[in-house]
C-alpha positions in Angstrom: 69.5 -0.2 267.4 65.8 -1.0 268.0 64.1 -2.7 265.1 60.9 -2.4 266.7 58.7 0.5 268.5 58.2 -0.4 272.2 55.2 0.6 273.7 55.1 1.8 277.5 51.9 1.9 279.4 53.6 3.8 282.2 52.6 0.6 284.1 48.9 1.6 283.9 46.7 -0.5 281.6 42.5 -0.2 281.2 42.3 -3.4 279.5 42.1 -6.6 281.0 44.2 -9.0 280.3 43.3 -13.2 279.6 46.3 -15.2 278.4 45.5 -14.9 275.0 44.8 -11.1 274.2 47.5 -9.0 273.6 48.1 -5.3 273.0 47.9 -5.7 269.2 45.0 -8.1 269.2 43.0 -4.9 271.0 44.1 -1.8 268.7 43.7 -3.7 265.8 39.9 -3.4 266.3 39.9 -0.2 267.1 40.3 1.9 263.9 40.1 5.2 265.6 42.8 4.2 267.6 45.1 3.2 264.8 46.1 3.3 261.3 44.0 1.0 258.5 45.5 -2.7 258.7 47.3 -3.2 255.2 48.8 -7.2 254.8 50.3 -8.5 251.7 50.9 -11.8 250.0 54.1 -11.8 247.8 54.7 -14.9 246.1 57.6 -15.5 244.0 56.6 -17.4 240.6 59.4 -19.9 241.0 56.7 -22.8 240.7 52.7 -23.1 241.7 50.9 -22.0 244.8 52.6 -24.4 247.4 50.5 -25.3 250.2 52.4 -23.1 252.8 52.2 -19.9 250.7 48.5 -20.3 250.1 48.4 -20.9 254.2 50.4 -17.5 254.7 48.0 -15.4 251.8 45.0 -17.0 253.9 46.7 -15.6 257.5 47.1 -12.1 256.1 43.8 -12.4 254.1 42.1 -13.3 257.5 43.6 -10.6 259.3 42.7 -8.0 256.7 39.3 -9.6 256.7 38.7 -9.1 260.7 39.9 -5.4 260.6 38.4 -3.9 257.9 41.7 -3.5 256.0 43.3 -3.9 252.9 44.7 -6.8 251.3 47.4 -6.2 248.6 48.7 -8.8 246.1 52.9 -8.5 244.8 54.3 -10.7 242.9 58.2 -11.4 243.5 59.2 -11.4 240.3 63.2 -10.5 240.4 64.8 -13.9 240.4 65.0 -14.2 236.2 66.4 -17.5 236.5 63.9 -19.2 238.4 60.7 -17.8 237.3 58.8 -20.5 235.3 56.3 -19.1 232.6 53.3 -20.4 233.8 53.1 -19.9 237.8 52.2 -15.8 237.9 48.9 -17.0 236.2 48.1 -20.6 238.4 49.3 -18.2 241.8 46.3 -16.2 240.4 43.9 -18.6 239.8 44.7 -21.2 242.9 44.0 -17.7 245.7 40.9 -16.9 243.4 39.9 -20.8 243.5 40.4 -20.6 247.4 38.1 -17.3 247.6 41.4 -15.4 248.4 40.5 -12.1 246.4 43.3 -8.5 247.0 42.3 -5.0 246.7 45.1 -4.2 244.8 47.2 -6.5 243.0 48.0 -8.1 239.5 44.2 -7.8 237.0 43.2 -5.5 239.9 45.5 -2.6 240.1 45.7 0.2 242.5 47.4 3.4 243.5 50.9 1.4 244.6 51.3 0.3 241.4 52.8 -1.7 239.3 52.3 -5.2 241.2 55.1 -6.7 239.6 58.9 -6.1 241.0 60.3 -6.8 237.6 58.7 -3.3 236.4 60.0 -1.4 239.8 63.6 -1.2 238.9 63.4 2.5 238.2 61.8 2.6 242.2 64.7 0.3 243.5 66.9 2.2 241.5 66.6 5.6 243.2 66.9 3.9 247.3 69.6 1.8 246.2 70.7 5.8 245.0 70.7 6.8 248.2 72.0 4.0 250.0 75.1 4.4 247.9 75.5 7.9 248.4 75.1 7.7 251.9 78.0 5.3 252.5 75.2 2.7 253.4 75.9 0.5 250.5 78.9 -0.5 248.1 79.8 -2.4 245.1 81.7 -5.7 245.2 83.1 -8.0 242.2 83.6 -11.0 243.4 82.7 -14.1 241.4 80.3 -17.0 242.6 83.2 -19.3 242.6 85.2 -16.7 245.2 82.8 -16.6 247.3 82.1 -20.2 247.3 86.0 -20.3 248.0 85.6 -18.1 251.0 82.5 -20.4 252.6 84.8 -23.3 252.1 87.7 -21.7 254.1 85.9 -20.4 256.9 84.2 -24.4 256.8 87.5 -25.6 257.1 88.4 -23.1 260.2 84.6 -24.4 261.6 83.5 -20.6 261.0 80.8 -19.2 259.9 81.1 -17.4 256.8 80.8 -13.7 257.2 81.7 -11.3 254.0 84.8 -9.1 254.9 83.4 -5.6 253.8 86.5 -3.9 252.3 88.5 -0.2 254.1 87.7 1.9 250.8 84.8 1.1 249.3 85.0 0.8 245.3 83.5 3.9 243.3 80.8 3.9 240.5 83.9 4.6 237.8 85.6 1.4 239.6 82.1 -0.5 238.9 81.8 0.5 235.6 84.9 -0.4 234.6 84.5 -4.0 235.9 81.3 -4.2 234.1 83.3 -3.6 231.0 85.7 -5.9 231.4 82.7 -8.7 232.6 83.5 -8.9 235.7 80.1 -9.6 238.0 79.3 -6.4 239.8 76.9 -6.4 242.9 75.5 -4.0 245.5 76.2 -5.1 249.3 74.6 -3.5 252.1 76.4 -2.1 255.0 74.9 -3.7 257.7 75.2 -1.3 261.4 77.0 -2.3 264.2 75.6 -3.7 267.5 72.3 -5.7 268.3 68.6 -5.6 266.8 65.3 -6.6 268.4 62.9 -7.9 266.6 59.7 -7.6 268.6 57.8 -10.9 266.8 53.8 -11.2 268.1 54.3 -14.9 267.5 57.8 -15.2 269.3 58.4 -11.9 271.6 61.5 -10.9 271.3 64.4 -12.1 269.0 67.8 -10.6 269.1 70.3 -10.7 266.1 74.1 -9.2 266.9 74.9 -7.9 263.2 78.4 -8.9 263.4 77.1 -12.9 263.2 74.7 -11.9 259.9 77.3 -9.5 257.7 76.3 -7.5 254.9 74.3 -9.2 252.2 73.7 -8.4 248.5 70.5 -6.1 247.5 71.8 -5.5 243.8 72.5 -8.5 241.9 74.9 -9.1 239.0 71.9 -8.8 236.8 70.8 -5.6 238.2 68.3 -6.6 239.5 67.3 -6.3 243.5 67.1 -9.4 245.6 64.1 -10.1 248.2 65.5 -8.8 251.3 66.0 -4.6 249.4 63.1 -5.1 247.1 60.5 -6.2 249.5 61.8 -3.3 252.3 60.7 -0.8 249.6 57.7 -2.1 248.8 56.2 -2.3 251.8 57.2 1.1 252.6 55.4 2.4 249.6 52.6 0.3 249.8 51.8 1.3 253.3 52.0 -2.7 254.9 51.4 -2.3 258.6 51.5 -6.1 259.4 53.2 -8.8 257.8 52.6 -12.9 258.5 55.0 -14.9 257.0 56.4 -18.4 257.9 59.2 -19.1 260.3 61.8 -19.6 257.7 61.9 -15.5 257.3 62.5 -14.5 260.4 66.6 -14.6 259.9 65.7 -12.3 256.8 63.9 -9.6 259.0 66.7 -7.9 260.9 68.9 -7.1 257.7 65.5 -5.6 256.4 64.7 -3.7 259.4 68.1 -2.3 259.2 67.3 -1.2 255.7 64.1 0.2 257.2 66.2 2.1 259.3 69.0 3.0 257.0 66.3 4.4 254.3 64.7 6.8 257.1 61.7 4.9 256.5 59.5 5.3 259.6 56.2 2.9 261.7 57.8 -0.6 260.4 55.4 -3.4 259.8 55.2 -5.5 262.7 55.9 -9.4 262.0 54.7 -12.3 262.9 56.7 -15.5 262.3 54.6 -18.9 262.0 55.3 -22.2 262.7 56.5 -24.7 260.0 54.4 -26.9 259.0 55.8 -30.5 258.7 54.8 -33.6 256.5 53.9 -37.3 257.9 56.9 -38.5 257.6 58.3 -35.6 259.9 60.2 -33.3 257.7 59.3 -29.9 256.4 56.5 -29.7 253.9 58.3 -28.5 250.9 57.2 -27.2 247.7 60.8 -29.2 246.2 59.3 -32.6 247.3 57.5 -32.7 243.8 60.6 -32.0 241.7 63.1 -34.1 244.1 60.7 -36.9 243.5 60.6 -36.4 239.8 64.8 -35.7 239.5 65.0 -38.9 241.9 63.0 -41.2 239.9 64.6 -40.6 236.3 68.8 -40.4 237.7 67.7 -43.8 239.4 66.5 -44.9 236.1 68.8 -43.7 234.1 71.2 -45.8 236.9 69.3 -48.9 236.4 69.1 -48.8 232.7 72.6 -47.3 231.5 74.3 -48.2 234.1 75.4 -44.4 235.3 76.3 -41.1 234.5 78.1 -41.3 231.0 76.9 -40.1 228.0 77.2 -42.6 224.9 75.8 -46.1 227.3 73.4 -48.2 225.8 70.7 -49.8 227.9 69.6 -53.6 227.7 66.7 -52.4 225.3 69.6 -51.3 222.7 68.6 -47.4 223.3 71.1 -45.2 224.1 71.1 -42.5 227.2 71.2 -39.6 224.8 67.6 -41.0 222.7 66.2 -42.3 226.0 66.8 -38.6 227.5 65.4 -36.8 223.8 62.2 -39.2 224.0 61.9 -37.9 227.9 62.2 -34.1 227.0 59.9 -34.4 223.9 56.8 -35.3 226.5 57.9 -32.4 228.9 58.0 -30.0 225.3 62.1 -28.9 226.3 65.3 -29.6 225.0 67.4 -32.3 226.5 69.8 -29.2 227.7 66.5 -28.0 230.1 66.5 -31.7 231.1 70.1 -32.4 231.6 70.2 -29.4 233.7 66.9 -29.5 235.9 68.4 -33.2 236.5 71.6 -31.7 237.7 69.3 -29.3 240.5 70.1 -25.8 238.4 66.9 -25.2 237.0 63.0 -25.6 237.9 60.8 -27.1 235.5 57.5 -25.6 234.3 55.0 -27.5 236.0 53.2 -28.7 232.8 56.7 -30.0 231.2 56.8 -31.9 234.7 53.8 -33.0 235.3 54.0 -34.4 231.6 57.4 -36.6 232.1 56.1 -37.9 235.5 52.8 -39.1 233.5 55.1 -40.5 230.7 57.0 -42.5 233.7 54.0 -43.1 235.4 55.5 -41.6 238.7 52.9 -40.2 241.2 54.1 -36.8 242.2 52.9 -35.9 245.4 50.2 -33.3 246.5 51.9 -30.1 247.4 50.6 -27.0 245.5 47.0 -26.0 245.8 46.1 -27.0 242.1 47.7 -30.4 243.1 44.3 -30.8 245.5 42.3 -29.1 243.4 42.6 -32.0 241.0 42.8 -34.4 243.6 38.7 -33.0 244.1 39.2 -31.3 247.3 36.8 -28.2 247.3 38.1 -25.0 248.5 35.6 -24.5 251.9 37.7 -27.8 253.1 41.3 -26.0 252.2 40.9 -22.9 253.7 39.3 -24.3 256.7 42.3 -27.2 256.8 44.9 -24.7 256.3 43.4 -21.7 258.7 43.7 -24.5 261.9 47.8 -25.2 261.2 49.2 -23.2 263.3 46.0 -21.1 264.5 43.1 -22.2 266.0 39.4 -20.6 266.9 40.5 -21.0 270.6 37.2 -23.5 270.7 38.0 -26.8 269.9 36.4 -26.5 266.6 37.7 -28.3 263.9 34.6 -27.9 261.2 34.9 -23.6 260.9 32.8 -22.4 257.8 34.7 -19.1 256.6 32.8 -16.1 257.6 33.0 -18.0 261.4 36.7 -18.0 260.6 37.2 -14.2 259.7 34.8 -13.1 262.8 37.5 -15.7 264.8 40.7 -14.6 263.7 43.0 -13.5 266.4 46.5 -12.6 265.0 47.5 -13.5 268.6 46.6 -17.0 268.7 49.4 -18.0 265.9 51.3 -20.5 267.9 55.5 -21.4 268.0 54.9 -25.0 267.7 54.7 -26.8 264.3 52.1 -27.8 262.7 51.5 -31.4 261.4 49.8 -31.9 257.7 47.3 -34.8 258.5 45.9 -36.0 255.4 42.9 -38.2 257.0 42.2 -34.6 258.7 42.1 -33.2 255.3 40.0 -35.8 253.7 37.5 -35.6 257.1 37.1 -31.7 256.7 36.6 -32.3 252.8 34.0 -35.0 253.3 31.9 -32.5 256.1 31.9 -29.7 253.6 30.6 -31.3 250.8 28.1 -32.6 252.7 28.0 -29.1 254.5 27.6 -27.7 251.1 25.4 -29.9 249.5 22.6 -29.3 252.1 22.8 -25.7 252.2 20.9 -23.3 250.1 24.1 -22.5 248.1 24.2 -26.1 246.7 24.8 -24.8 243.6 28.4 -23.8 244.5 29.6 -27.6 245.0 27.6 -28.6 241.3 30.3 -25.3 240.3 32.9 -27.2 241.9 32.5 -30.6 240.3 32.4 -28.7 237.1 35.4 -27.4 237.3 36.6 -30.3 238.6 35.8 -32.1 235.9 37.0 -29.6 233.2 40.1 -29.4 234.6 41.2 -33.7 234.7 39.5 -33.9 231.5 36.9 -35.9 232.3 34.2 -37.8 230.3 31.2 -37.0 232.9 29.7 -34.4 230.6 30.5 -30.6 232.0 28.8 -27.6 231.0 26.4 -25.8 233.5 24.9 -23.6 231.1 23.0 -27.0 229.5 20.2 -27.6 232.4 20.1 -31.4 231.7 23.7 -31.7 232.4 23.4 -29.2 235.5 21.1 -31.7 236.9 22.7 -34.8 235.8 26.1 -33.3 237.8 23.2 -32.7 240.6 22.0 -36.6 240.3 25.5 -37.9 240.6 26.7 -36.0 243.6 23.4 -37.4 245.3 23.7 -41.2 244.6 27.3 -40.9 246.0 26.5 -39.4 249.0 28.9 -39.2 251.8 32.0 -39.1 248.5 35.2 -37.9 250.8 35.9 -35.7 247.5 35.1 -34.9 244.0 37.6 -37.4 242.7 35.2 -40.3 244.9 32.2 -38.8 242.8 34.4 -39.0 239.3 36.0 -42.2 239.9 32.7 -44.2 240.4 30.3 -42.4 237.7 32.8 -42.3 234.8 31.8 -45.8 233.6 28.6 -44.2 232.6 30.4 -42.2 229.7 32.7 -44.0 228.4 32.3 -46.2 225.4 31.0 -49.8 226.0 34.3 -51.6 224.6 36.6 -49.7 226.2 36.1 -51.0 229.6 38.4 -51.9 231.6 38.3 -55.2 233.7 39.9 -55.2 237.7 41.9 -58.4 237.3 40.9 -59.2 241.2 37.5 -57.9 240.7 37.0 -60.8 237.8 39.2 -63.2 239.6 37.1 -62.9 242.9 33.3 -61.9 241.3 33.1 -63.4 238.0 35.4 -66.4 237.7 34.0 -67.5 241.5 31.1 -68.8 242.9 28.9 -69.2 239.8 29.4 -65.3 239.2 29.2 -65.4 235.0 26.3 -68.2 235.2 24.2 -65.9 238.1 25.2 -62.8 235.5 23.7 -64.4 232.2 20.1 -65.0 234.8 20.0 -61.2 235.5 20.5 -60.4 232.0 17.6 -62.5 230.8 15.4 -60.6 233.8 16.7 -57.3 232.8 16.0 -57.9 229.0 13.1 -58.9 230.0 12.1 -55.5 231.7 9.8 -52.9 229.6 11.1 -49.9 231.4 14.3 -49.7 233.9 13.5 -47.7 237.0 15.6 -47.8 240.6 12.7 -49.6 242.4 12.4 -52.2 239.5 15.9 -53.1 239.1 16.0 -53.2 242.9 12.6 -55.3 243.1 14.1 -57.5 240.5 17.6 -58.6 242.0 16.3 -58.9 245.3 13.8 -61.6 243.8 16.5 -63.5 242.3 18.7 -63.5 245.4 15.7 -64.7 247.4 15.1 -67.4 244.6 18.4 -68.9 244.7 18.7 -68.3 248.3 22.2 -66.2 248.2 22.7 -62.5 249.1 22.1 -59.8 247.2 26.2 -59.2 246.8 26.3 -62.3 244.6 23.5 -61.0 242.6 24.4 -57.3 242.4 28.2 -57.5 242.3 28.4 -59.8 238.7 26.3 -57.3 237.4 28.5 -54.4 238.8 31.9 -56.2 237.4 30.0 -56.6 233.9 29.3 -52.5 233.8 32.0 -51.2 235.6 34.7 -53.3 235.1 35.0 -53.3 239.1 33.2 -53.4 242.4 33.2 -49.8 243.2 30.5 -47.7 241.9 27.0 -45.9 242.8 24.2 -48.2 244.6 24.2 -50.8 241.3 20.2 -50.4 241.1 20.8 -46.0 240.2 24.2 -47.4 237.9 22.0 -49.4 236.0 19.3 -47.1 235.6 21.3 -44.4 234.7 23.1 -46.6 232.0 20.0 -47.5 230.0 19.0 -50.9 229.4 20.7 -51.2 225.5 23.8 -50.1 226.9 23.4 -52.4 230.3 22.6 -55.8 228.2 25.3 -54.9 225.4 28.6 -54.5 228.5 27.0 -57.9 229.9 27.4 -59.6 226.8 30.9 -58.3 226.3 31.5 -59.5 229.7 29.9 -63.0 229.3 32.0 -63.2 225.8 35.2 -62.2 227.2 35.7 -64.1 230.3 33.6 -67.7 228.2 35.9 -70.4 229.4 37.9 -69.3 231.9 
């Protein structure tokens, strides 16, 4: 069987040919030559936006984009299990976030309705229908633990497991009756005979002999379809002509080009397999890092303080496992059963509940969903333009690619095999360019948006509300005294001493050790004081004027002037240029953290 359509130019072709232009790159911009482009993201809401999805949305976004096509949004909603109760929603807002915006799709709609599979079943139900009647499909009743059984023997024998499709295939009165008796019923599909071709414009062509793959399930126990039928059927209906997806799917795509086939479905989408893209330490960059981290850190605590597994221990602070594990929940807002079994790798957690634990612990989970770099104060002009060069590239050199460069630049044909490394310190360089990118454009009102929300979102005490002009330009005036910030966070981080109470403070142990405690730092800190107290108005050229003098006076650099003062304020040496800090702080609010300073550290 061929999976694919082949084209034959009869060995006569008008186009010319450079290595990277292909047949597809050169209909796809003709639309009187072809049908409409129509891509599709379809995450499943199993857990947040990981990095890699929001890469694939951008690919098929991009292509979409470049044609003049449609872009549909489908959310993968069948696996009951799985789905946590907050990711439809934070899918939603991290592709809106990134600029990623679908013509039809979830708050949207459209004529393909509904965008969710979990309200298709009556769709699914009529193909799976058909498939049964036609001989294509049958029902089967073995348990998980038989067929685990069966993948251990053919282990043993150092085969790979392959499910024996039965002679006679059971009947609907047969199913029925081992429903009733609570048996687990599911659909398998009849998978042909012989050899299909997948004709990949990322990898050429891949050929799968069926008898290796075997039929697979496309009704599960719950009725519900899996992936593999669910997604065959959607794209059918919802007219997708291409679809990018990452590397991992490309073993899924024969059995669904066979259902293509089986279904009399006709024009499949053509595919295109990227590469993976790997972390820094080398492996795969995996949306389970963040909950492998989390399960890892509290079953190695739980090792170190009970002293194992077993229920009923008592650690060295007289608490048991079973209060330790209740206080644990409590933060996360689930019962110790959700705990127990997310520990034991059965269940997800809702990212709040882990996000909340890992806080409790103070574990630092790592950055791997799009909202994770969203409140790490990345902007989205850096992600999209980070995540459009893994695996694709302008053909240029460019690095730096604003976004309507990268849509007039996409070339579905210049997705390359090899994988694609996620460099951080490229991430941070592209995020530091684009604010500054942003910041002196005319549209510099779109990064103030973005510190905003920023700040909204990590609960910060900078003041955030854009529809109060004083704060608008106060957002305005802190983004310009930390010039060259690699991201919002830098910003945050340095100016949030400015609105938090004067007692609460708190001192860098090194920063005191090495500033204050050394070198005369709390005696040169009492001198500025008395200048500054001394001052009838604090501006940025009379602070300035006035620390310089003193340096020159006692013949030291400025840093042993400025830096006391920067401890006695901030708590630390990193902040804005000390002489805009100080302004901006006021002068009551200035002397009143100097004298807490001088109080606190007397003596020492």
């Amino acid at each position: 069987m061929q999976a694919v359509l082949k084209i034959d130019f009869g060995g006569v072709c008008a186009y010319p040919e450079p290595a990277y232009i292909s047949f597809w790159s050169l209909i796809m911009v003709d639309s009187t030559s072809s049908p409409r482009v129509v891509t599709r993201f379809a995450p499943s809401p199993t857990g947040y936006l990981h990095i890699g999805g929001a890469r694939t949305a951008l690919f098929n976004w991009l292509l979409a984009k470049k044609t003049g096509g449609k872009f549909i949004l489908r959310i993968e909603d069948t696996d009951l299990k799985r789905n946590t109760p907050t990711a439809t929603q934070q899918v939603i807002d991290d592709l809106r976030w990134l600029g990623i915006t679908w013509d039809e799709g979830p708050e949207v709609d459209g004529p393909n309705g509904p965008y969710f599979q979990s309200q298709r079943r009556d769709i699914y139900d009529k193909y799976i229908r058909k498939l049964l009647d036609m001989g294509r499909a049958y029902y089967c009743f073995e348990t998980g633990e038989e067929l685990e059984k069966l993948r251990k023997q053919a282990e043993a024998q150092k085969k790979g497991f392959v499910y024996q499709r039965p002679a006679v295939f059971p009947t609907k009165a047969e199913a029925e009756k081992a429903k009733a008796e609570g048996k687990s019923v599911t659909i398998r599909f009849a998978m042909p005979e012989g050899t299909i071709v997948i004709d990949d414009i990322v990898r050429g062509e891949v050929s799968f002999n069926t008898a290796e793959l075997g039929d697979f399930i496309i009704i599960k126990s719950d009725g519900f379809p899996t992936y593999n039928f669910a997604c065959v059927i959607d794209d059918h209906l919802m007219g997708i002509t291409h679809v990018i997806r990452g590397q991992e799917h490309l073993m899924n795509t024969p059995g669904q080009q066979a259902l293509w086939e089986a279904l009399g479905f006709d024009n499949p989408p053509k595919y295109a397999h990227m590469s993976v893209t790997i972390s820094e330490s080398g492996g795969k960059l995996s949306k389970r890092e963040r909950p492998q981290t989390l399960r890892k850190e509290i079953n190695t605590r739980i090792a170190n303080l009970f002293g194992g597994p077993k229920l009923g221990q008592t650690g060295s602070s007289g608490l048991s496992k079973e209060t330790w594990l209740e206080s644990l929940a409590k933060y996360g807002k689930i019962s110790v059963d959700e705990l127990n079994n997310f520990l034991s790798g059965e269940i997800s957690l809702d990212v709040p509940a882990a996000e909340a634990i890992a806080k409790n612990l103070g574990v630092e989970l790592p950055e791997i969903n799009v909202v994770d770099f969203f409140k790490s104060g990345y902007i989205p002009e850096a992600m999209v333009n980070f995540l459009a060069l893994l695996g694709w590239s302008p053909g240029d050199g460019r690095e730096i690619v604003p976004l309507d460069e990268l849509i007039q630049s996409f070339d579905i044909t210049r997705l390359t095999k090899s994988n694609s490394l996620f460099d951080r310190g490229k991430l941070v360089a592209c995020n530091t360019e684009h604010i500054k990118m942003l910041f002196n454009s005319s549209d510099r009102y779109k990064l103030i948006e973005h510190f905003n929300k920023y700040l909204l979102a990590i609960h910060s005490p900078i003041p955030h509300d854009l529809n109060v002009v004083k704060q608008h330009n106060l957002l305005l005036r802190l983004i310009i005294i930390c010039e060259g910030a690699r991201t919002l966070a830098d910003i945050e981080h340095k100016c949030r001493f400015l609105f938090i109470p004067d007692d609460k403070i708190e001192y860098d142990e090194k920063a005191v050790q090495k500033v204050l405690l050394k070198d005369n730092g709390l005696a040169m800190l009492k001198l500025v004081r008395e200048k500054l107290a001394a001052m009838p108005e604090l501006t940025e050229q009379g602070i300035e004027d006035m620390l310089r003098a003193l340096a020159e006076e006692h013949k030291v650099g400025l840093g042993k002037v400025a830096q006391p003062l920067r401890v006695a304020i901030t708590g630390s040496t990193i902040s804005p240029p000390i002489f805009d800090s100080v302004q901006l702080l006021g002068k009551e609010k200035t002397l009143v953290r100097i004298d807490n300073t001088l109080k606190k550290f007397a003596g020492k």
